[in-house]
C-alpha positions as CSV (number, residue, x, y, z in Angstrom):
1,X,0.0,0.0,0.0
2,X,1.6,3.2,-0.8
3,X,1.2,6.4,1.6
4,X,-0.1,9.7,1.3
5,X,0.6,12.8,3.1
6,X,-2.5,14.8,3.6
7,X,-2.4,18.5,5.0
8,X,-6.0,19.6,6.9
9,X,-5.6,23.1,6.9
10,X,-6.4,26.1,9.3
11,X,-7.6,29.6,7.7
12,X,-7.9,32.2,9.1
13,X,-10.2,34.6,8.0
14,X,-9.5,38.0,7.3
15,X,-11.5,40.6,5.1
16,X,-10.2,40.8,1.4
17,X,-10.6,43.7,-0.8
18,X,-10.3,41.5,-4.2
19,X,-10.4,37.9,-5.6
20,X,-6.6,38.2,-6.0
21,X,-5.7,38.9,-2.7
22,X,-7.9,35.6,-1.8
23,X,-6.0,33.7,-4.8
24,X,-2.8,35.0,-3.3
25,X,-3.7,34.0,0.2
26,X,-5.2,30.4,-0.5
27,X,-1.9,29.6,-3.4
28,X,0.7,30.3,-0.2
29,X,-1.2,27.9,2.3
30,X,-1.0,25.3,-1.0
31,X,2.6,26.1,-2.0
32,X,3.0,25.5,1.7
33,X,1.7,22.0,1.9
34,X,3.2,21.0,-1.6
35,X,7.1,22.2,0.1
36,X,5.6,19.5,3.1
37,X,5.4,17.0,0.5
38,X,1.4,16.5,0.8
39,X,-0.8,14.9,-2.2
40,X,-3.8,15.8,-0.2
41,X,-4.7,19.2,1.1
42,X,-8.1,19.7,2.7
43,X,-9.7,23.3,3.4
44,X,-11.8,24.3,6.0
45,X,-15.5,23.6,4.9
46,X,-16.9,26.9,5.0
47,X,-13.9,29.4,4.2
48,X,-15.1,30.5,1.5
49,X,-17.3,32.9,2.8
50,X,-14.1,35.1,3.3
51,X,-15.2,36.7,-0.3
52,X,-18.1,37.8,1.2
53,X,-15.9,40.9,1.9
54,X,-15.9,41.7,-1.8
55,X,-19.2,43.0,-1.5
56,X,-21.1,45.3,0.7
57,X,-21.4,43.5,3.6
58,X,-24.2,45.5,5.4
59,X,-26.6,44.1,2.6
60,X,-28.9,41.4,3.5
61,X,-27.1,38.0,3.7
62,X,-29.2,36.5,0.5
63,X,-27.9,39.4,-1.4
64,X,-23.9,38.7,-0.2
65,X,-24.7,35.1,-1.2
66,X,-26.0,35.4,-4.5
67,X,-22.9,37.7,-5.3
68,X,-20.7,34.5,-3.4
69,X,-22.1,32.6,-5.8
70,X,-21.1,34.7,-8.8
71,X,-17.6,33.8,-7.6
72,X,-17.9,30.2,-8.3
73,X,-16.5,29.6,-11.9
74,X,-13.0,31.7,-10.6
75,X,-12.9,29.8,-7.4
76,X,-13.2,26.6,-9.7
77,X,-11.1,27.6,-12.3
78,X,-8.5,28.5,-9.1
79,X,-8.7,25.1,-7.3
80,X,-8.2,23.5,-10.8
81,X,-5.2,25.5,-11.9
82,X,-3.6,24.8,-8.3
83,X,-4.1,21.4,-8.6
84,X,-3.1,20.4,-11.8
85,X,-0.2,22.4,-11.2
86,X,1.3,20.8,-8.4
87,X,-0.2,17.6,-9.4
88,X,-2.4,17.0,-6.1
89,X,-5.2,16.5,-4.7
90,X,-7.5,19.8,-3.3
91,X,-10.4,19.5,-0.9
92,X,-11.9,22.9,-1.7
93,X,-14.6,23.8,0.7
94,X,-18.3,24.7,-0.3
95,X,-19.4,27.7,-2.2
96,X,-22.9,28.4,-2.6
97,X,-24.1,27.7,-6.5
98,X,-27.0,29.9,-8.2
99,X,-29.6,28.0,-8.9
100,X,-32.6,30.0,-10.1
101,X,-35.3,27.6,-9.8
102,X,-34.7,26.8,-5.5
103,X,-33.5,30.6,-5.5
104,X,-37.1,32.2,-6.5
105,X,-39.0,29.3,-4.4
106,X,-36.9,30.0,-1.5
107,X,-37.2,33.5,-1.0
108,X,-40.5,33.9,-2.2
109,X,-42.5,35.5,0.2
């Protein structure tokens, strides 16, 4: 059976002003786990609500998670590119997907 070195990391949480400086932040914690030697690297479940500080955060919550959600073909394209790159394996955490149908049933009032 052959080993694998998994990395469960710790985020912390701080406001960003753009998608870059999230990019930035999340490639440093993977280029640290790659210089570990890790195939596997697991992120916290829920850190991607970090980029709710792209938006205007005294807007309702539905409205900062709709925008979340317009996030989710860079966060995709970001966990990919990491990936591939270093040839591992990327646990990225949820993001919440736009889905129009549940959206206009669930906050329907």
């Amino acid at each position: 059976m052959e080993r694998i070195r998994a990395a469960s990391l710790q985020y912390f949480i701080r406001p960003v002003q753009t998608f870059d400086q999230f990019r930035d932040q999340v490639s440093a914690l993977v280029d640290t786990a790659v210089d570990y030697k890790c195939h596997l690297i697991v992120f916290p479940e829920y850190f991607s609500v970090q980029l709710l500080a792209l938006g205007n955060v005294q807007r309702p919550i539905r409205e900062q998670i709709l925008d979340l959600a317009q996030c989710v073909p860079r966060y995709i394209e970001l966990f990919t590119h990491l990936a591939r790159q270093h040839k591992i394996y990327i646990v990225a955490g949820t993001i919440p997907v736009f889905d129009r149908s549940s959206v206009l049933f669930q906050f329907a009032r």
